[in-house]
C-alpha positions in Angstrom: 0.0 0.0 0.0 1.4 3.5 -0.8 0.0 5.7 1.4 -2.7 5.4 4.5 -4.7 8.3 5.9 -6.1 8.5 9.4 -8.5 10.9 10.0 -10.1 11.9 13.4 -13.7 10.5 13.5 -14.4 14.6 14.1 -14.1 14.2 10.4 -16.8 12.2 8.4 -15.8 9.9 6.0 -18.0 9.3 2.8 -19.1 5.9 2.2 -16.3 5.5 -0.9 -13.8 6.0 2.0 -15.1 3.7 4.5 -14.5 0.7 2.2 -11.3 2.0 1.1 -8.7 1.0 3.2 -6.3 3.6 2.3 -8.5 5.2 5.0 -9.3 4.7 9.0 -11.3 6.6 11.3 -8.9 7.3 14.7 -12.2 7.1 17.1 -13.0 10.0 19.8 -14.8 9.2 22.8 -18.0 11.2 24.1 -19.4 11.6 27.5 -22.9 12.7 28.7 -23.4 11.8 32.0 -22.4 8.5 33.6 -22.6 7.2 29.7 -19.5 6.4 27.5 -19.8 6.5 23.7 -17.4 5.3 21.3 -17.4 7.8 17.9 -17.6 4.9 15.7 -19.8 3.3 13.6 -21.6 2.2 16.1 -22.6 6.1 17.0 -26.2 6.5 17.1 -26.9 10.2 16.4 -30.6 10.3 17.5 -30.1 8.1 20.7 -27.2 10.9 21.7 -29.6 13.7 20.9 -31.6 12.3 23.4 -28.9 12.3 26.0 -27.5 15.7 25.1 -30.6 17.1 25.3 -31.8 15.5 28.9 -28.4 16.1 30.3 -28.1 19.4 32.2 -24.2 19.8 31.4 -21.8 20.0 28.3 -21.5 16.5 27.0 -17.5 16.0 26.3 -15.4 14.4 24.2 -11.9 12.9 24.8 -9.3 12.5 21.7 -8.0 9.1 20.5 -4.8 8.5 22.4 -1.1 8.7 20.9 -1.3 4.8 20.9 -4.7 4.5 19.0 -2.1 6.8 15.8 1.0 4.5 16.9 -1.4 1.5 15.7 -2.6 3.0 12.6 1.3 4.3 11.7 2.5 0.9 12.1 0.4 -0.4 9.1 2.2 -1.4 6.0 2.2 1.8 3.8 5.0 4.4 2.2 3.7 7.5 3.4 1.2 8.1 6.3 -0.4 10.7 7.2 -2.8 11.6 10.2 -6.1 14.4 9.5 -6.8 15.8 12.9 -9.5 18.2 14.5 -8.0 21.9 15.0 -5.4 22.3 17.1 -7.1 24.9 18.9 -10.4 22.9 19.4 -9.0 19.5 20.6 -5.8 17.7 22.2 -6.7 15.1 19.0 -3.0 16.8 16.8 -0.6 16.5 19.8 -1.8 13.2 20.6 -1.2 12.5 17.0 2.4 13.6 17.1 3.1 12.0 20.0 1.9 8.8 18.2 4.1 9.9 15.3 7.0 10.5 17.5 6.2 6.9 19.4 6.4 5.1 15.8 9.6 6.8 14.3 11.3 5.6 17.5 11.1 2.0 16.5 11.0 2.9 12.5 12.9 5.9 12.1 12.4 5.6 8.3 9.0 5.7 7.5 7.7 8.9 6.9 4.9 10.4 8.5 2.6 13.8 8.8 0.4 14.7 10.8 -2.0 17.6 9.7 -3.8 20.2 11.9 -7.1 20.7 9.9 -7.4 24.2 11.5 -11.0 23.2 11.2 -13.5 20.3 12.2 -16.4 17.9 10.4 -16.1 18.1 6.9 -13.4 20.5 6.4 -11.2 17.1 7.7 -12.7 15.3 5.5 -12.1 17.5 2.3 -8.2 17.8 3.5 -7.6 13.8 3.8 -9.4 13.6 -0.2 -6.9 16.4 -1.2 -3.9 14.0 0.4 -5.4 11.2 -1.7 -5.5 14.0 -4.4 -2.3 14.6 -4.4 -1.5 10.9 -4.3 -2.8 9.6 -7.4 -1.4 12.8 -8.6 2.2 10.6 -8.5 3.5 13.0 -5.7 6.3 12.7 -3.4 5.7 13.0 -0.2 7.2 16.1 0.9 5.5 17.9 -2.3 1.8 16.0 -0.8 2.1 17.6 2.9 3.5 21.4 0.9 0.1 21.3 -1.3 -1.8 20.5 1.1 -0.5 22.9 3.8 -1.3 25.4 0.9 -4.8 24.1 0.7 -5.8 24.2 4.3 -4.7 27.7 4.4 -6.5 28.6 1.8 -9.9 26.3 3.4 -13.0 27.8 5.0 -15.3 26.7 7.0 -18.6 28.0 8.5 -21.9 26.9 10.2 -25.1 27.6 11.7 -26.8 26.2 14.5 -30.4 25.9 15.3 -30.2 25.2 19.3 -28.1 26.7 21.1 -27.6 24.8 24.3 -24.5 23.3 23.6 -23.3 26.8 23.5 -25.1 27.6 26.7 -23.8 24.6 28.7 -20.4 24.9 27.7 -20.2 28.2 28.8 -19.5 30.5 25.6 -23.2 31.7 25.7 -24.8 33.2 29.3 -28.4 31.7 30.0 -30.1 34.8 30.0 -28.5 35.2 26.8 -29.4 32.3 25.6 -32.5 32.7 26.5 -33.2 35.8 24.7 -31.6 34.4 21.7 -34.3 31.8 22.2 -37.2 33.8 22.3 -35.9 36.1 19.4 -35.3 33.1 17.6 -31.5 34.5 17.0 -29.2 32.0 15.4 -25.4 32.2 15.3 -23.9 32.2 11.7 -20.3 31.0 12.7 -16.7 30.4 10.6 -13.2 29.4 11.4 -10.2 31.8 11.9 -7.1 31.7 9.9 -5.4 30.2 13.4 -7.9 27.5 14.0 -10.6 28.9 16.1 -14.5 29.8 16.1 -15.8 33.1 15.5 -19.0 34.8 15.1 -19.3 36.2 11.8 -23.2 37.2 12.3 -26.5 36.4 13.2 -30.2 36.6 12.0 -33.4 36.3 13.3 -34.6 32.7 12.5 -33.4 29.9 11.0 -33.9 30.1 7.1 -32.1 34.0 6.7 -29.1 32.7 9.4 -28.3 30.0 6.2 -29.0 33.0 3.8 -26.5 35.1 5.5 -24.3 32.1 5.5 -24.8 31.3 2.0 -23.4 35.2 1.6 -20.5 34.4 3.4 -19.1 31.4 1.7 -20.4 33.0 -1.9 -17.4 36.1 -0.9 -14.8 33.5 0.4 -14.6 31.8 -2.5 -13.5 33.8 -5.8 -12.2 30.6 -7.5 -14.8 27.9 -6.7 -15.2 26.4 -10.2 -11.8 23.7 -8.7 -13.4 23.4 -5.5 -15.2 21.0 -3.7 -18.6 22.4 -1.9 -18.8 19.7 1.2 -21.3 20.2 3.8 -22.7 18.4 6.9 -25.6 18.6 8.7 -26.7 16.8 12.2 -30.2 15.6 11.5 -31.8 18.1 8.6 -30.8 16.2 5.6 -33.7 18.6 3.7 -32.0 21.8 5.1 -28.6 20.8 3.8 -30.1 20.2 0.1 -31.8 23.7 0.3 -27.9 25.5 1.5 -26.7 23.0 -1.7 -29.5 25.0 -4.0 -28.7 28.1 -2.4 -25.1 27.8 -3.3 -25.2 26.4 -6.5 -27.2 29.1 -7.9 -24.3 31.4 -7.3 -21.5 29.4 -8.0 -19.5 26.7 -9.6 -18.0 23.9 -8.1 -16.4 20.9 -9.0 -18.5 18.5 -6.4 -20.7 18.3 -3.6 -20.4 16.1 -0.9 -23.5 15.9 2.1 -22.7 14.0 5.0 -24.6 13.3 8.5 -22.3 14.4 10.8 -20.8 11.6 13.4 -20.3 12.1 16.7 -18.1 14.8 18.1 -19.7 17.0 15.6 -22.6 15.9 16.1 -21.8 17.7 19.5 -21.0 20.7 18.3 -23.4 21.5 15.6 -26.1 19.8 17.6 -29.4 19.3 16.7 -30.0 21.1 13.1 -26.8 22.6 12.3 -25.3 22.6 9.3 -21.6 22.8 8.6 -20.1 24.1 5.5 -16.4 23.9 4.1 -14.8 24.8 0.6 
């Protein structure tokens, strides 16, 4: 095998890349309550709704641990190379590296990379198809992590959420402020920073013009779009995240779309309704 990429189960794989096994999911852990959840394919989205939603607190999340990326480095492949949540958001890329660092120890000569998405959900899993890009492309492997470097700088990635109780619980969002964003029915329209974090780029009353303002906000971010891919995810509202597909494709090109549930840990953040976007 030439090459092998893991990718934090932050980041969805499409159904092509679940049989392909080029690919593997590095698995974070959840926890609502007293209950454990594996992100995995055994993640049921609805039955953790339900949790999230009963459970007074932030659910958390734990990142796969330096030996879960040892395991996957050790596999038989010429380049390997690791997609992880943003540095910024998760302990997912150190733990990586220290997984990296664990393997060259004992094989000093393979040749591994470990990527900081600077982003989360499907902006991961639009970096780990631009690695496979690159290698089908015939690449080496130091000209494979240099493009794709250049392509996560160049990434954005935005999204709107419907509740906002994960916000509330964790702490980022008062109650009373929640509250009144509640009964104004005020939704966040959010995007990543340059250095890895969340901002708020804006707001709207009600769901439909949050997505509209949204939809504005990739349309400006992306002057070249006709070589991109257009990948978005949603948690639950498969029928919203058509309509932001519409909504986009009316104003530009692309060279793909990809729509994907979102698994577990983003399920946590996007929660119930949101949608996540990334070009």
């Amino acid at each position: 095998m030439k090459y092998k990429i893991i990718v934090d189960s932050c980041g969805e794989l499409t159904p092509e890349m679940k049989q392909d096994e080029r690919f593997a999911s590095a698995a974070l852990t959840l926890e609502v309550g007293a209950d454990t959840i594996v992100d995995d394919d055994s993640f049921d989205q609805a039955d953790f709704l339900r949790k999230v939603a009963a459970y007074p607190e932030c659910p958390k999340s734990a990142c796969p641990s330096p030996e879960v990326y040892q395991r996957g480095f050790e596999a038989d492949a010429e380049h390997l190379y690791a997609v992880t949540l943003s540095a910024e958001l998760s302990g997912s890329y150190n733990s990586a590296e220290l997984g990296k660092s664990l393997t060259l120890e004992e094989h000093p000569d393979k040749k591994i990379h470990v990527f900081n998405s600077k982003s989360a959900s499907i902006g991961e899993t639009l970096i780990a198809l631009k690695i496979q890009e690159c290698e089908e492309a015939g690449m080496e492997f130091e000209q494979v992590v240099e493009t794709v470097d250049a392509y996560i700088e160049s990434q954005h990635t935005y999204f709107v959420l419907e509740n906002l109780e994960t916000l509330r619980k964790n702490g980022r969002l008062s109650r009373v402020k929640a509250l009144v964003a509640s009964a104004l029915k005020i939704k966040p329209v959010m995007g990543s920073t340059p250095e890895g974090t969340i901002c708020q780029l804006d707001q709207a009353r009600g769901i439909n013009k949050a997505l509209v303002k949204m939809v504005d906000y990739v349309k400006e971010g992306e002057n070249n779009s006709s070589d991109k891919v257009l990948a978005i995810s949603h948690c639950n509202c498969p029928e919203r995240a058509q309509m932001v597909k519409e909504a986009l494709l009316e104003r530009m090109q692309v060279k793909d779309v990809i729509i994907l549930d979102t698994a577990g840990v983003s399920s946590m953040y996007a929660n119930d309704g949101g949608i996540i976007v990334a070009m």
